[in-house]
PATIVO-868507 format. One record per atom (N, C-alpha, C): x, y, z. Coordinates in steps of 0.05 Angstrom, whole numbers, plus 5000, padded with zeros to 4 digits. Example, Ala and Ser with C-alpha at 12.3 -4.5 7.8 and 13.67 -1.06 7.14 Angstrom:
526448865156/524649105156/526449345156/525749555142/527349795143/525850015157/
This chain:
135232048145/137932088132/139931898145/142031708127/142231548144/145331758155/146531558176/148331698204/150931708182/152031888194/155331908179/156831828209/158831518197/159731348208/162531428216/163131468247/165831628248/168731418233/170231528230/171731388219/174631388237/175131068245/177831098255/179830928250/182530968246/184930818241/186330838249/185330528271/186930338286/189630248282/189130148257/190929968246/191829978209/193530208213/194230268190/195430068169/196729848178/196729598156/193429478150/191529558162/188529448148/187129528130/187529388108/186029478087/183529528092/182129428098/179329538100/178729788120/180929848140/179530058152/180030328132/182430258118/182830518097/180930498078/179930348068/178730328044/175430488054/174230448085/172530458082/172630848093/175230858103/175331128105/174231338084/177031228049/177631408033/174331398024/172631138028/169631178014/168431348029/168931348057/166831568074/167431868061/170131918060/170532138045/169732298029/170032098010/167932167986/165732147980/164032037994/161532028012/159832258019/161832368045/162032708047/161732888036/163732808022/163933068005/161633067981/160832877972/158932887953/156733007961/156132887990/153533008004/153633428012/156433398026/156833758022/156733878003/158833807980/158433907962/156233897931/155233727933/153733697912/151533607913/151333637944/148233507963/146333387940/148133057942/147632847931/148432687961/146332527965/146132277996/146732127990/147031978016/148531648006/145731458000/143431618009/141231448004/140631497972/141931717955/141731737927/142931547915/146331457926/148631417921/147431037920/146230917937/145530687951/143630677922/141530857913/139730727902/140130707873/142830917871/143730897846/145530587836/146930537849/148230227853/145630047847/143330027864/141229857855/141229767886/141629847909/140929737934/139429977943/136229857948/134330037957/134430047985/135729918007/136629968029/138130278036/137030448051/138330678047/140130678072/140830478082/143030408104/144630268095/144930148073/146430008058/149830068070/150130348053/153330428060/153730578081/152330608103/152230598122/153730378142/153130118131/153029878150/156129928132/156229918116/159329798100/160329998114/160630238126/162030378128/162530418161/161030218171/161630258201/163930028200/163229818193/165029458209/165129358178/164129478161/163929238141/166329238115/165828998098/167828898072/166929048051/168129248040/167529318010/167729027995/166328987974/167428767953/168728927923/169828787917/171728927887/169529057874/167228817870/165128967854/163629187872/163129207891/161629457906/163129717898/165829657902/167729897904/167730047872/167829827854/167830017824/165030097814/162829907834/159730127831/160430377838/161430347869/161230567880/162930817866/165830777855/166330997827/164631067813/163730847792/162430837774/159531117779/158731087805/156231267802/157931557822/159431527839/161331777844/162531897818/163131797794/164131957778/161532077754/159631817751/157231987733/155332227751/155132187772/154432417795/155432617800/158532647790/159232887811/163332767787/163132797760/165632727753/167632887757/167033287774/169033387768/170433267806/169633207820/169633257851/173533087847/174133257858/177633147871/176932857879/177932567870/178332337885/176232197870/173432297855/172032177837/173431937821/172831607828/173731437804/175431287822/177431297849/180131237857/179931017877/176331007887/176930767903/177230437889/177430397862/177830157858/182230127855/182830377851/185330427849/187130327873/185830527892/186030407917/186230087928/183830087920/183229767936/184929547911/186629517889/187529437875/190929457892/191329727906/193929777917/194529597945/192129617966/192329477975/191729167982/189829107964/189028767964/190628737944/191028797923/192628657908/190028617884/190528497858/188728457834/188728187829/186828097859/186627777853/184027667839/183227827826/179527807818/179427897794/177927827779/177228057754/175528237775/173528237787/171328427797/172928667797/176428667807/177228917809/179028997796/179128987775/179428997740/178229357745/179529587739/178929877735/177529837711/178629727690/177229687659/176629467661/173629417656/171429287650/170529227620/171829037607/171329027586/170528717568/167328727567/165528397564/168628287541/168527987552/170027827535/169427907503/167627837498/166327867467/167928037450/168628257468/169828547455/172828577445/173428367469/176528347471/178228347443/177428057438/179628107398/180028317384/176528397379/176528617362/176928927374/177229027401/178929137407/181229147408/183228887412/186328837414/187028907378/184528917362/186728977343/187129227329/186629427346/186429697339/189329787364/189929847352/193129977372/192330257385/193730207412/193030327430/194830567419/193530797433/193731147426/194631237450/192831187467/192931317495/193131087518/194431257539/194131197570/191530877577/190031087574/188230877569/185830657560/187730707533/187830517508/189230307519/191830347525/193530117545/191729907564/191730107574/190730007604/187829817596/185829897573/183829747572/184429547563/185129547545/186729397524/188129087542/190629247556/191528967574/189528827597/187229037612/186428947629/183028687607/183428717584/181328617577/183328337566/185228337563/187228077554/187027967591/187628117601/188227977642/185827847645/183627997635/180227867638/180427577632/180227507601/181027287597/182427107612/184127097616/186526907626/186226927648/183427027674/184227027696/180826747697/179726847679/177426687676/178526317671/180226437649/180926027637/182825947660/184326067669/185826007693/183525847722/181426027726/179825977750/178425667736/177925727711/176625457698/178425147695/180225267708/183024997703/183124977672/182425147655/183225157625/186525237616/187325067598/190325337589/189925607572/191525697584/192425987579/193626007563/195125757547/197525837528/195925837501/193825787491/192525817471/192526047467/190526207484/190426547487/192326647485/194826647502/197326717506/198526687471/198326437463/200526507437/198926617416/195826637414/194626787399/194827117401/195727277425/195727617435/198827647435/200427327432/203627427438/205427637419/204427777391/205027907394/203728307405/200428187408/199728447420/201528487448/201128187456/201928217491/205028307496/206428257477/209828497479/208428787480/207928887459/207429147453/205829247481/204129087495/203329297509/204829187540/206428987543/207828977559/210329237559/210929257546/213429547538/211629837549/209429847537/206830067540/207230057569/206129857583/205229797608/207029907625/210129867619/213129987642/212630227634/212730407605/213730617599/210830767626/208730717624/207230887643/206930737666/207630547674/209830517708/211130587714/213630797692/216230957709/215231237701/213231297693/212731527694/212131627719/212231927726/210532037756/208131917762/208531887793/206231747803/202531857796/201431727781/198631777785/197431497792/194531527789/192431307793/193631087780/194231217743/194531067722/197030917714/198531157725/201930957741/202530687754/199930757773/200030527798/199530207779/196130317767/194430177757/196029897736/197730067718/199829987699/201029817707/202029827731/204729687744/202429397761/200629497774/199329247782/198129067760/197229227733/196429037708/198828817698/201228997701/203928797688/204628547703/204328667725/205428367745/203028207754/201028297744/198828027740/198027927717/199728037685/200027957662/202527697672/204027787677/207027607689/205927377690/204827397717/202927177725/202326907705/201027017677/200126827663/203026767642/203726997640/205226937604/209027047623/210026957638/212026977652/214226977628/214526797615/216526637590/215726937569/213827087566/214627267545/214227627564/214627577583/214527817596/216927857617/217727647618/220327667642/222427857633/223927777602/225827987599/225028297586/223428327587/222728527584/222028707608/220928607629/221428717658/224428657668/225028487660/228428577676/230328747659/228528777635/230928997619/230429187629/228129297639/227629607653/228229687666/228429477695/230029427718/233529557715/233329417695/237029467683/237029707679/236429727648/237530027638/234730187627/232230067635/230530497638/232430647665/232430887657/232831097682/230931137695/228531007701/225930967715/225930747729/227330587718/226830247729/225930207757/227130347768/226630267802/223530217808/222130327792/219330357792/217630107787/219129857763/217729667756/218329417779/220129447798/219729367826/216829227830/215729457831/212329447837/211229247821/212029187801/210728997785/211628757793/214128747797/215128487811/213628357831/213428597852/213028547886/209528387872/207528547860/205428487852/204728167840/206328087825/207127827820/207627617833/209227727856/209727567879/207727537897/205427697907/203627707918/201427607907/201027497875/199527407868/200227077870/202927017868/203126707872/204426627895/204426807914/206026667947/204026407952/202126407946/200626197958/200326007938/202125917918/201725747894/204425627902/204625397885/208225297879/207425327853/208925567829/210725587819/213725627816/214625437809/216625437802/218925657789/217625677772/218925857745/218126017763/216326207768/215826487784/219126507816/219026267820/220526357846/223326397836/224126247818/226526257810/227626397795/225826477782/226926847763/226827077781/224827037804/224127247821/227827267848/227427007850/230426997861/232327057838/233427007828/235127067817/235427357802/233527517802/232427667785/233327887819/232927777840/233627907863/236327847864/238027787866/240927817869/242027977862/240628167833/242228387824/241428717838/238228657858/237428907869/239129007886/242128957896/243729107909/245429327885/246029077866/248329337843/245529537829/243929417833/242129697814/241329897828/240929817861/240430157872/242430277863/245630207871/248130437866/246830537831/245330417817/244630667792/242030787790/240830817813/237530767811/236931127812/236231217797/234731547810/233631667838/232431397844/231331477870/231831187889/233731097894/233730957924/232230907941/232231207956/231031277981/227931137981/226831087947/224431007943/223430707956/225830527963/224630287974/223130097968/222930047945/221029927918/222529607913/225029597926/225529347927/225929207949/225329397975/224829277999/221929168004/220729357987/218029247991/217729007976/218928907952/219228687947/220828467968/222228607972/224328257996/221228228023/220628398025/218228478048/216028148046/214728128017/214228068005/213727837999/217127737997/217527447993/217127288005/215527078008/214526868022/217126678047/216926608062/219526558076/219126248063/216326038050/217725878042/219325798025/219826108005/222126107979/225326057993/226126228015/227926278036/228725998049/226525848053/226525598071/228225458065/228225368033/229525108016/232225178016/233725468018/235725498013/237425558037/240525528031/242325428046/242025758076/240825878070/240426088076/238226358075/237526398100/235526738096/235626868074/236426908054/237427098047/236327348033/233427308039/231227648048/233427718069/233027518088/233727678124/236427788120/238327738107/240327768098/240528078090/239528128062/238528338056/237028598062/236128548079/234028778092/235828798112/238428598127/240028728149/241928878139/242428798120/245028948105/244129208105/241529308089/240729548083/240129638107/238929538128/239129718154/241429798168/243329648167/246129688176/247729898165/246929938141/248530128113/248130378115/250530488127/250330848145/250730988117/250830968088/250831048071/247931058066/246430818067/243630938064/242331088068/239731118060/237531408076/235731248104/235731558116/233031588140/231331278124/230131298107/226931248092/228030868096/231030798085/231630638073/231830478101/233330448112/233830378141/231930378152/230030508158/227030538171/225430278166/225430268140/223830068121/225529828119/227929798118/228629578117/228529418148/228429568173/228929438199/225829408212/224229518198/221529488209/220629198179/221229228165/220829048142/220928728149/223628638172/224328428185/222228318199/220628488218/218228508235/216528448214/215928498201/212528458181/213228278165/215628098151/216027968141/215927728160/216427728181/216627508200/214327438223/212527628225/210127648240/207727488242/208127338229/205927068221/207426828219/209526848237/211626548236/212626608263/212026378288/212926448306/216326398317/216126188292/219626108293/221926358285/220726518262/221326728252/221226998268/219627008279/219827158296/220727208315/221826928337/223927038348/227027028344/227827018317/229427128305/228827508293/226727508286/227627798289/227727908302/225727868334/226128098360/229427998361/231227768361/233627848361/235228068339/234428098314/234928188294/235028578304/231928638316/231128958319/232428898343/232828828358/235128908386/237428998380/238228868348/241328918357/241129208335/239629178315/239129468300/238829618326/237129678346/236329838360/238429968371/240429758381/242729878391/245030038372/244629848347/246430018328/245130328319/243130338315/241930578319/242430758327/241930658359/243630918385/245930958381/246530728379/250030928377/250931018351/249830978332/250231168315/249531428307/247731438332/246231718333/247431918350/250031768361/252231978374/254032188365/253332018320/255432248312/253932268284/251032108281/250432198259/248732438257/248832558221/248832838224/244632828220/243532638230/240532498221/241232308252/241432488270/241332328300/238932278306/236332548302/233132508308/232132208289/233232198273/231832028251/232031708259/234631638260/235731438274/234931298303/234131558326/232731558349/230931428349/229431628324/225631558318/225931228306/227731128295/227430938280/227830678308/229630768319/229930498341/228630488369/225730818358/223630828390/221530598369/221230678359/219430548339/219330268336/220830098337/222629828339/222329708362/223129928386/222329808412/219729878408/218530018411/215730048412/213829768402/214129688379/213529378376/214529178390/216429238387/217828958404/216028988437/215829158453/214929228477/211529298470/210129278456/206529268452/205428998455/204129048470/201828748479/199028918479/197328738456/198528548440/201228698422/202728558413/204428628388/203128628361/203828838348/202228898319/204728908302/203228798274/206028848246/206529048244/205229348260/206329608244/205729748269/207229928277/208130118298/205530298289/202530338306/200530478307/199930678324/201230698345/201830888358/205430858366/205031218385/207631298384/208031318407/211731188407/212631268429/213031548441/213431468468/214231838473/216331988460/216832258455/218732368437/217132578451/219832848456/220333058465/221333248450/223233068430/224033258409/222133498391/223933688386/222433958367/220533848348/221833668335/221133598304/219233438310/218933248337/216733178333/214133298341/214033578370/212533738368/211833848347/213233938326/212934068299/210333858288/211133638283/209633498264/205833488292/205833448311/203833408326/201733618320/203733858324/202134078324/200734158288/202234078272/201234018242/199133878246/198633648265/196133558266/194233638268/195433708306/192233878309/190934088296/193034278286/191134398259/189434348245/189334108242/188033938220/184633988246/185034008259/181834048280/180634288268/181934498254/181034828242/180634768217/180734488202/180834498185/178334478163/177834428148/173734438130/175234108128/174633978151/173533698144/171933608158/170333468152/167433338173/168333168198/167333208218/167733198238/168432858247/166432738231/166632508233/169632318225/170932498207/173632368189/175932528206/175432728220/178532958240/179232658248/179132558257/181132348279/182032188258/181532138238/182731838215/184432068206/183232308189/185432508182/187932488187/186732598221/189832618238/192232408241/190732148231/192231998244/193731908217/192131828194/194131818164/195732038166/195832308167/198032538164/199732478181/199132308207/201732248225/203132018215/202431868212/203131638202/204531698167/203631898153/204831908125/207932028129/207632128159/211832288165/212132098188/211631988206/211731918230/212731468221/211531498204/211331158204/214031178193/215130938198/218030848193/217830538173/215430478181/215630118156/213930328134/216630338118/215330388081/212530378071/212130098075/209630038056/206930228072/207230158097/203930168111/204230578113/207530708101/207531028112/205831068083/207230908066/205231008026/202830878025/201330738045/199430608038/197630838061/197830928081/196431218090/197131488065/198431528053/198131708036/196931608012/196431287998/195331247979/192331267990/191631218021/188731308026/188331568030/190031718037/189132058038/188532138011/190132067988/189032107962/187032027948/186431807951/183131657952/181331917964/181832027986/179632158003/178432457981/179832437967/180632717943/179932907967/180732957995/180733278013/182633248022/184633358004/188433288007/189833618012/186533878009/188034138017/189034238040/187534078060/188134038092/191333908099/191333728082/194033608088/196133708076/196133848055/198434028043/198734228063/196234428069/197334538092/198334498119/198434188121/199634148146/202334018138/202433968116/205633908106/207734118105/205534348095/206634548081/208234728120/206134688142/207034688164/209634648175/210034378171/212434168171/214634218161/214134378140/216934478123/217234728127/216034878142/216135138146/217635178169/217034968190/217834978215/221134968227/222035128234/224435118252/225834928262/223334698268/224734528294/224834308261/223734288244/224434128221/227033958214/226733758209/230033638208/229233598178/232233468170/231333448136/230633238122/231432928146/230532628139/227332728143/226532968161/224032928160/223133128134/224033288130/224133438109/222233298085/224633128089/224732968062/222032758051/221732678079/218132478071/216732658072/216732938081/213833088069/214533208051/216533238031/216533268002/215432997982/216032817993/215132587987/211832617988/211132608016/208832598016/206632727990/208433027991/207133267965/207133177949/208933027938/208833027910/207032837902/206732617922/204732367910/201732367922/200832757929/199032717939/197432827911/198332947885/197733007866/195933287864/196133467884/194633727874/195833877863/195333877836/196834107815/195434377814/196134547835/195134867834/197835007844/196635257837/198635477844/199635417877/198935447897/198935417925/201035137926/200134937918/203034697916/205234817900/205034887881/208034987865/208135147885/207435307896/209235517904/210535417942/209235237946/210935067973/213334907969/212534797942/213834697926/217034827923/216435057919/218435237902/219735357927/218335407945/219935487974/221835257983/220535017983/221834887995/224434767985/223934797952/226834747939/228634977943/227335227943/230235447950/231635347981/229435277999/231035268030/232235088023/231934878011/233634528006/236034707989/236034867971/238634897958/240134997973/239435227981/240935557999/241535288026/241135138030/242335038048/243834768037/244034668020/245334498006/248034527990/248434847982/250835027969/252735137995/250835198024/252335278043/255135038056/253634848057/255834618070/254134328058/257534178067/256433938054/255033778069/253633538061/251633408077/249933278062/250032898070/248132748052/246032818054/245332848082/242732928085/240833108071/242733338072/241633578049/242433548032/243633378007/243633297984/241033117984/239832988000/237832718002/235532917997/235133138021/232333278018/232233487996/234733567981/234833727953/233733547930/234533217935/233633087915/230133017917/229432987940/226233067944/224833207936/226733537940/225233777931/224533677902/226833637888/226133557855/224933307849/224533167861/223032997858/219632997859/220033107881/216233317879/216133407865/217933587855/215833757833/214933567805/217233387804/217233237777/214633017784/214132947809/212232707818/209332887816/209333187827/207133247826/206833357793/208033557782/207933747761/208733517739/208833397743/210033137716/207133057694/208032927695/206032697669/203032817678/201132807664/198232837668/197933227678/199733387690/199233637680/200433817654/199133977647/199734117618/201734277631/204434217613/205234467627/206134607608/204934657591/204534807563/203535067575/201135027588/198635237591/199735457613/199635617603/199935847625/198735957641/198935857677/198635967691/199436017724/198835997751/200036117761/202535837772/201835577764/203435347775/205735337757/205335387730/206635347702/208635557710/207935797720/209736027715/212435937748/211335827768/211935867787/214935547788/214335387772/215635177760/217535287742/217335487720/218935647702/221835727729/220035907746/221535947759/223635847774/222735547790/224735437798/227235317785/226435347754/228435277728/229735627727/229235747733/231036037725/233335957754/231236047772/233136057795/234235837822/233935547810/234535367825/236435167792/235435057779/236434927760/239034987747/238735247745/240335357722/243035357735/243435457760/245435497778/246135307785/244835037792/244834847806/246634677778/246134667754/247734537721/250734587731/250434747733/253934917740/254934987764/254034817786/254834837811/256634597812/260034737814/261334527818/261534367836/260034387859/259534137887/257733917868/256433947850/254233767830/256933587816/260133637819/260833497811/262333197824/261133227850/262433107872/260232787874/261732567878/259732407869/257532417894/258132477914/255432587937/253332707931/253732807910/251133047905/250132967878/251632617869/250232477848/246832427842/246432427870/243932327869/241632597862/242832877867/241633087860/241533147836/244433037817/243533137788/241732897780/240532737783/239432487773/237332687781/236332697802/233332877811/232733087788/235033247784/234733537762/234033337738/235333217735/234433047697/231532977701/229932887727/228332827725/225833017734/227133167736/224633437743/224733567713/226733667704/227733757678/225333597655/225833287663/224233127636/220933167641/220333157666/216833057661/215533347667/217533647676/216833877672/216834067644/218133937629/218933967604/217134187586/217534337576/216234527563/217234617535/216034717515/216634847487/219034917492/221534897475/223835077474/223135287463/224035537479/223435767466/226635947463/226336117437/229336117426/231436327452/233636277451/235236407475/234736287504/232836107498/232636057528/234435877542/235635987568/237835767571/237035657599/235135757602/233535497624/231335367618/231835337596/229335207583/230134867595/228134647597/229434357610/231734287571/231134347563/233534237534/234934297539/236034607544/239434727551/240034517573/237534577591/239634487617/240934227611/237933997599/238333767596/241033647584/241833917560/244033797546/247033837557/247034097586/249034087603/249233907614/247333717624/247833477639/249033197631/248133237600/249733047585/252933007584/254433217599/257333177599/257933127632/255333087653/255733067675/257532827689/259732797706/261232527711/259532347712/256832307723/255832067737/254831947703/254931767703/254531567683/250731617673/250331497707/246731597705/246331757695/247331957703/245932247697/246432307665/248732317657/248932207633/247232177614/247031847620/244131587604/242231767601/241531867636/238831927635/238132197622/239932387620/240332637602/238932587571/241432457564/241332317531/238832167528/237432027543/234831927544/232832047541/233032237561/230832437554/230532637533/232932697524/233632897494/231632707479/233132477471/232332327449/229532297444/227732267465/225232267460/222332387469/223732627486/221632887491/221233137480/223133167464/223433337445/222833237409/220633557404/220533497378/222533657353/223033647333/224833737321/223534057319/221134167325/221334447322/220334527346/222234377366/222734507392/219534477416/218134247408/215834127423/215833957433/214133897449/214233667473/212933427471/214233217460/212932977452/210532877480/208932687474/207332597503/209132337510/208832247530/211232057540/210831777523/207231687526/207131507509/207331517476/207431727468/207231797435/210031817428/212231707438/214531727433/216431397423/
């Protein structure tokens, strides 16, 4: 029988050590639960070596194509198992979709026309549909052939499912969310001239927009190593406006355009009269209006953007010195003093590691409550039903999903804990985290985050869920405080990220009922709470419109917490957003005898 390979992570910016984690995972679990081996797993792929994923799983490279075998027979084996199907998702999140091999939809050229001309229905109908047009054009591209033949022959399929493609990129996070948003900005890629304004209209005015970011950043990572032209200069310019759109963005705190400046190649920066990434990412670290999440990510962002340039880099250790200090002393009167602390140990902590790494992998010392709180959530994780061989990677993604301060590499440990589909262990150590006393609420706030995009839709999440929005309110109505306006807008943001798009919430039962609930006794009160009219607590009715929309249920008659009543109170709300986004969602989630359209059928 071959050895189960312990698994550890070193180096949470490495793709492959996650990748080969979330496979051991599911690995595991196939063999526990459905005692199916990897020597079954090996010979089903067509490698009669029964050490095969063994060796891949100690030191070695998944390839694009290994990884969608390896779905491919994890989902005909075992299709109901949690995480079945997600390692090509994965490995698309973090390499990026520079290959067809790692194409989710697989679909022979031959097929292509005469599928493009049947209009897409579903999810993914989309998704095959565009990824079998990407097929093409990634082939005549490698062949030094043009693209604009193809391109003006699909130009008008290729709008229609460019529009498709955003509408299920700003939806709640799933697989198919992600998938969408990496298909668009490697469509960009080829047909830029008929996809540009249509991604910057979303950017503008969807009440989701912040989301198609991702498609951007994706784009950019597909041609940093090319000279295009046209790509750099829409992408710049197209960046000048990401400061006035956070002030309208739903979720901010999300960081979706830091990870783009992150991103940008410094020789786009070079030519011009000025940094002006570096520019940007200081501003937002400096900006005591911003969030914990935002500032975190933007001052560790400087570091990873500049870490492969030695000229660059010692401009930023000047850059995190002087954040570091601004930090401290702002942590003399801010009301997120732990947060700020953690953010400028973290900073030194790189700056002071030999060797020096792009991402803070271990932790400085901290004495504080909140961070005993979160430790001891770890070690739990030792009592927990996971194989012995994965407790230490466990432990160390759950630390790193609250503990990490650079954005990308804190969501890229929770996009591998979700890959692992054994995400019940880590709810209960989240669920720890928010339970706890010594809890602050910047930290609050990334393990609501965490929940919601870890996607377990059962009773047991709604109902942590639902705790943790009463403590966020009952302490949000008591006194004022960004902070607790920031982690109230979390609370609602989970539920809408987890309970959103892809669950029924038609069907009745104990998550459906427990979601009802937080609409009786958190929503309803919260419409008509006149502190909701203060523009501070703007960012909380934007949250309610958006828990309201993707929780959405049958109107039933008299009901006045139904998401329609509420939705249509919000429509007279001051903030402009909230507003749009009100009247937005009336218009097209509702059916005229009081039913719930599907997001794409609208």
């Amino acid at each position: 029988m071959p050895e189960r390979v312990r698994q550890v992570i070193a180096d949470v910016g490495e793709a492959e050590q996650l990748i080969r984690f979330a496979a051991a995972a599911q690995l595991a679990r196939l063999d526990d639960e459905e005692h199916i081996s990897q020597r079954v797993v090996a010979q089903a792929m067509g490698r009669p070596d029964a050490a095969f994923l063994s060796r891949l799983l100690r030191t070695g490279h998944f390839t694009d194509k290994q990884l969608r075998e390896l779905d491919e027979v994890i989902v005909a084996l075992a299709p109901q198992m949690p995480g079945a199907g997600t390692l090509s998702s994965l490995n698309i999140r973090l390499r990026g979709l520079t290959h067809r091999d790692a194409l989710v939809a697989q679909v022979p050229c031959s097929w292509t026309w005469e599928l493009l001309a049947d209009p897409p229905v579903t999810e993914f109908d989309v998704l095959t549909q565009s990824s079998a047009l990407l097929s093409i054009f990634m082939i005549l591209s490698k062949a030094k052939r043009r693209v604009g033949d193809t391109r003006n022959r699909a130009a008008g399929k290729l709008t229609g499912l460019v529009n498709q493609l955003i509408l299920i990129g700003c939806t709640p996070p799933t697989a198919r969310n992600t998938d969408a948003l990496v298909i668009l900005g490697s469509l960009a890629k080829y047909s830029l001239r008929e996809t540009s304004d249509l991604i910057k209209d979303a950017l503008v005015s969807q009440p989701l927009g912040f989301r198609v970011w991702r498609a951007v950043t994706n784009l950019v990572q597909l041609t940093k190593n090319e000279t295009d032209e046209q790509v750099e200069k829409w992408v710049t310019d197209l960046f000048k406006e990401a400061a006035s759109l956070r002030e309208k963005s739903t979720y901010p705190g999300r960081s979706l355009d830091l990870e783009l400046a992150i991103t940008i190649p410094g020789e786009w920066t070079s030519r011009a009269e000025e940094d002006w990434v570096r520019a940007f990412l200081l501003s937002r670290a400096r900006d005591p209006n911003a969030t914990i999440r935002e500032r975190g990510t933007a001052a560790h962002g400087l570091w990873e953007r500049a870490f492969f340039d030695a000229k660059s880099l010692t401009t930023a250790k000047g850059d995190l010195q002087e954040l570091i200090a601004i930090f401290r002393s702002e942590a003399e009167t801010h009301e997120s003093a732990a947060g700020l602390r953690w953010i400028a140990a973290t900073l030194g902590a790189i700056l002071e590691g030999r060797p020096q790494t792009r991402f803070c992998n271990t932790w400085p010392p901290c004495e504080d409550p909140w961070f005993q709180a979160v430790r001891r959530a770890a070690e739990g994780l030792d009592e927990a039903d996971i194989p012995v061989h994965l407790q230490s990677a466990f432990k160390t993604l759950f630390e790193h999903s609250l503990l990490q301060n650079a954005g990308v590499a804190r969501r890229q440990a929770i996009d591998a804990l979700v890959a692992s589909g054994c995400t019940q262990p880590i709810v209960n150590a989240l669920d720890s985290v928010l339970r706890s006393e010594d809890s602050e609420s910047w930290l609050r706030s990334r393990a609501l985050f965490a929940l919601g995009f870890l996607q377990q839709r059962d009773g047991e999440v709604a109902t942590v869920l639902a705790d943790a929005c009463r403590s966020a309110y009952t302490r949000y109505v008591s006194r004022s405080s960004e902070a607790l306006a920031a982690e109230l807008h979390s609370a609602l943001f989970a539920v809408g990220d987890c309970f959103g798009v892809g669950f029924q919430a038609g069907e009745e039962n104990s998550a459906t009922r427990t979601i009802r609930r937080i609409k009786d006794d958190i929503l309803r009160p919260l419409v008509h709470e006149e502190k909701m009219q203060h523009v501070s607590s703007w960012p909380v009715a934007r949250a309610a419109v958006y828990m309201l929309t993707f929780t959405a249920e049958a109107t039933r008659p008299s009901d006045s917490s139904s998401s329609r009543e509420l939705l249509k109170i919000l429509t007279s709300h001051p903030d402009a957003v909230t507003r749009s986004f009100s009247a937005w969602a009336l218009a097209f989630r509702f059916a005229a005898d009081g039913g719930v359209r599907p997001i794409l059928g609208t």
